[in-house]
C-alpha positions in Angstrom: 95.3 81.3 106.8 99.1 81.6 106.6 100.2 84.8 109.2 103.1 84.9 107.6 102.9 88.1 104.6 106.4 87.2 103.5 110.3 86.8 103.9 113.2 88.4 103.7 116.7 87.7 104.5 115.0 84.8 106.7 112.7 87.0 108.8 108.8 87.0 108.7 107.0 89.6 108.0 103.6 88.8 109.8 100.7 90.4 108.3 99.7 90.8 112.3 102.8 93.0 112.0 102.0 94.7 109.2 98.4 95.7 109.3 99.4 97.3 113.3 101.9 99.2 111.5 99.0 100.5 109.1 96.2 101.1 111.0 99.3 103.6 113.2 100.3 105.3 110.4 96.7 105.9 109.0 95.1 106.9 112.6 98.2 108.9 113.1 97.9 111.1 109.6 94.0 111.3 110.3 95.0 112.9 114.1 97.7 114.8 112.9 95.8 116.5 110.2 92.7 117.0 112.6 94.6 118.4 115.4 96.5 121.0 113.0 93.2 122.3 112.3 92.5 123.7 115.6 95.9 124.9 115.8 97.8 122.4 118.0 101.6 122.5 116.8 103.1 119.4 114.6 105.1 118.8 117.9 102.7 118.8 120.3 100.7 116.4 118.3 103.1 114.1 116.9 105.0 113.8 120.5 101.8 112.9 122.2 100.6 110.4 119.7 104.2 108.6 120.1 103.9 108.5 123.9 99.7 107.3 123.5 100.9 104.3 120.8 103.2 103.3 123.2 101.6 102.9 126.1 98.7 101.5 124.3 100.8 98.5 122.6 102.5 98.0 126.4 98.6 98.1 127.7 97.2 95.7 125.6 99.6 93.4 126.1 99.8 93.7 130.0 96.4 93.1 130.1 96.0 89.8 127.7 99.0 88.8 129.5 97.5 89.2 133.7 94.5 87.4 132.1 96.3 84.6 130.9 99.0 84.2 133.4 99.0 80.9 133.7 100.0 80.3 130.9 102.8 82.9 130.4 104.5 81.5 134.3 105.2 78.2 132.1 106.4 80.2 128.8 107.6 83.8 130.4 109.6 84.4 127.0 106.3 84.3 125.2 105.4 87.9 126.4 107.4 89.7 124.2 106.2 87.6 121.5 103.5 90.3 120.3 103.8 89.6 116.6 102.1 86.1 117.4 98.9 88.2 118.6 97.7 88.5 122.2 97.1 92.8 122.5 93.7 93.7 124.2 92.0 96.8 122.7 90.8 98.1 126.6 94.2 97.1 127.6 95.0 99.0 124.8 92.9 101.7 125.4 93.6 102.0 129.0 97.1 102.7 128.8 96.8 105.0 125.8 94.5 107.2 127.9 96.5 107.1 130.8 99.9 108.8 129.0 97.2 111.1 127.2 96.2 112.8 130.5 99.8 112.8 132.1 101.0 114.5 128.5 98.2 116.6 128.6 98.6 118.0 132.0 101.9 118.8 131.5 101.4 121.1 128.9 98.1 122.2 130.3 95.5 120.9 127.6 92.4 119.9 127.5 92.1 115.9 127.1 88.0 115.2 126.1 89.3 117.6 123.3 92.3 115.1 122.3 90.2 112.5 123.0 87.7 113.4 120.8 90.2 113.8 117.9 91.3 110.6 118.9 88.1 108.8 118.4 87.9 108.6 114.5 91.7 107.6 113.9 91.2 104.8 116.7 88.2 103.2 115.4 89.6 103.3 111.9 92.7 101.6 113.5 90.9 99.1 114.9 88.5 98.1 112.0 92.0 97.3 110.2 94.0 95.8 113.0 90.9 92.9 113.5 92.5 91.9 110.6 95.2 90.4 111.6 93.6 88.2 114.0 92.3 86.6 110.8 95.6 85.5 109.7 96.6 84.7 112.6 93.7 82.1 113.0 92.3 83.8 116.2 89.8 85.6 117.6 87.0 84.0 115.9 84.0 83.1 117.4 82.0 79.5 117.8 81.2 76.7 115.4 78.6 77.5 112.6 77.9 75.7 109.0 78.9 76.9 106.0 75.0 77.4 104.7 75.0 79.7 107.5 78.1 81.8 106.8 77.0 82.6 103.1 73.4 83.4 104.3 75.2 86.4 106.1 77.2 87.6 102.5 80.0 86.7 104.0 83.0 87.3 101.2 83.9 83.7 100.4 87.8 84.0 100.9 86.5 84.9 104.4 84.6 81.9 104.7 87.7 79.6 103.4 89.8 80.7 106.1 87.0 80.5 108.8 87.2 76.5 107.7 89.7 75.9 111.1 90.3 71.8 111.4 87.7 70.8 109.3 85.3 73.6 111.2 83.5 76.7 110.3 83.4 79.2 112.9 82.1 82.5 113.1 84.4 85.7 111.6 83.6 87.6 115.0 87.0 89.9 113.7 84.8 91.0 110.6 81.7 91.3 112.5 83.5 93.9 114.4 85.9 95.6 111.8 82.5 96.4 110.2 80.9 97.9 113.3 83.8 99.9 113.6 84.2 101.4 109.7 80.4 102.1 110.1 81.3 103.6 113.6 83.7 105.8 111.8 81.0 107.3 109.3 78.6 108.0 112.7 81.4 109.8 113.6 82.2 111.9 110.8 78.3 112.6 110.5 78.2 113.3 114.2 81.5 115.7 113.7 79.8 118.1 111.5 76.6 118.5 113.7 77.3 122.1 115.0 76.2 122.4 118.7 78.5 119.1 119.0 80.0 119.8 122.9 83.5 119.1 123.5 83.7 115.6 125.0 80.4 113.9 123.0 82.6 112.8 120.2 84.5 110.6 123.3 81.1 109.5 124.7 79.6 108.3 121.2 82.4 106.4 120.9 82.3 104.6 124.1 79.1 103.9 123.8 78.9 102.6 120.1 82.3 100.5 120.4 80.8 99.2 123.8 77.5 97.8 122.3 79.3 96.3 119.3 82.0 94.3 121.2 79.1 93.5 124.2 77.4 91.1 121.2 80.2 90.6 119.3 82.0 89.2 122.6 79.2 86.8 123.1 80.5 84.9 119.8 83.7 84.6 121.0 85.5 81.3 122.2 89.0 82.8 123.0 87.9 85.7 125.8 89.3 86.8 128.5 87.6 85.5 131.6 86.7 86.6 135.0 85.1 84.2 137.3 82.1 83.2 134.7 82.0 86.2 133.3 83.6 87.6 130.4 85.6 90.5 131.1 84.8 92.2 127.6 81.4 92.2 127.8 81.6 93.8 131.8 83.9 96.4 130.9 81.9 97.1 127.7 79.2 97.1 130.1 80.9 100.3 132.3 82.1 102.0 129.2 78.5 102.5 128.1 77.5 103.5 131.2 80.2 105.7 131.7 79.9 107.1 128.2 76.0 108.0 128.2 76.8 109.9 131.3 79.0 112.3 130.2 77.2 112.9 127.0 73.6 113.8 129.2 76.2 116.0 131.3 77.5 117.5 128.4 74.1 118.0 126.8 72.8 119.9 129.6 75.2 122.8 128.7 73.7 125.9 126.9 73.3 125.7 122.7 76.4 127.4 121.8 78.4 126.4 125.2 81.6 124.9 124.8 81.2 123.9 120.9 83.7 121.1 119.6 84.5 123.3 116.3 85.1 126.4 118.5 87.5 124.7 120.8 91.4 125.8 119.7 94.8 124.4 120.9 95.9 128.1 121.9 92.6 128.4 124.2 91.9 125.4 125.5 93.5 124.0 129.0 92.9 121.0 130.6 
């Protein structure tokens, strides 16, 4: 697949580029327009979201980068290169959630509420930012056959550019931009289930993103490595586990205790 979406004035405009800038403006409407529902200010919720984004881009790209050091000591310039790919969604997420709890403590709110406003935009924006790795060629997963890729429905234009140096591989970015769109309608489902506690939302979301990319990871020819293992699939591993846990906490409160839809921006602190 070409990367490049078109030129002007004798820049590239990636489609990498692009679909990031997408997937933010869409996750930040869907936040925005959920937050202003439980009365958190325009403000407050635009001013947090800029300082997450942030620190989620610089996140992703710290960690891809301390996992393939080696190869950014030859080619230092090559870390700022971020429109060529190389951003690592729990990088990603990582820092995000870190400026998330220092802007939340500032102003003395309540972050598994943010969080859980969070969740739907975020997996939305990640179903569209996999993506990019297609036209950028990466993030695909090992050697299959064509018979193979059509006995799955795969769209054929996916197939074509799956066909890598006279090789078909596996789409391991579709296999997750699906798990995530269909992660977004568990969501919205789960959203409207009223004794929802404040925090499950979160915890879903850990745990369905986790088992997704745990499989999905096991494709993969490009990850991340630790020793033998790949680091993916072990943090996926510890965000499940960390995820069931605080959803069997929070189900232990009483029936109408703490109630997601009852939680307000002028009554909640963190």
């Amino acid at each position: 697949m070409n990367p490049i979406m078109f030129r002007i004035f004798g820049l590239d405009i990636r489609w990498y580029s692009v679909l990031l800038l997408i997937a933010v403006v869409l996750g930040l409407s869907i936040f925005m327009k959920e937050g202003q529902k439980y009365e958190f200010s325009k403000d407050f919720l635009f001013n947090l979201a800029f300082w997450v984004i942030v620190f989620a881009f610089i996140g992703a790209r710290i960690y891809y980068v301390i996992f393939n050091y080696k190869y950014y000591l030859h080619d230092p310039i090559s870390i700022f290169k971020v429109w060529e790919g190389g951003l690592a969604i729990h990088g990603g997420l990582l820092g995000g959630f870190i400026a998330l709890v220092l802007y939340c403590r500032k102003y003395r709110t309540r972050v598994s509420k943010i969080t859980d406003m969070i969740t739907i935009p975020l997996l939305l924006g990640q179903a569209i930012g996999r993506w990019g790795n297609f036209f950028n060629g990466e993030a695909h997963g090992s050697a299959t056959t064509l018979l193979a890729l059509q006995n799955r429905h795969i769209p054929e234009f996916i197939i074509n550019g799956m066909y890598i140096n006279g090789v078909y591989f596996h789409p391991t970015f579709f296999y997750e931009s699906l798990w995530c769109l269909l992660g977004v309608l568990v969501l919205l489902v789960v959203k409207h289930y009223k004794y929802l506690k404040v925090g499950q939302l979160s915890s879903i979301y850990l745990m369905w993103y986790s088992v997704g990319r745990f499989f999905i990871e096991s494709l993969r020819t490009d990850s991340l490595m630790l020793g033998g293992f790949k680091v993916a699939q072990l943090v996926s591993i510890a965000l499940f586990i960390i995820g069931l846990l605080i959803f069997m906490i929070l189900s232990r409160k009483e029936k109408f205790e703490d109630l997601y839809t009852e939680a307000k921006g002028s009554e909640i602190h963190f």
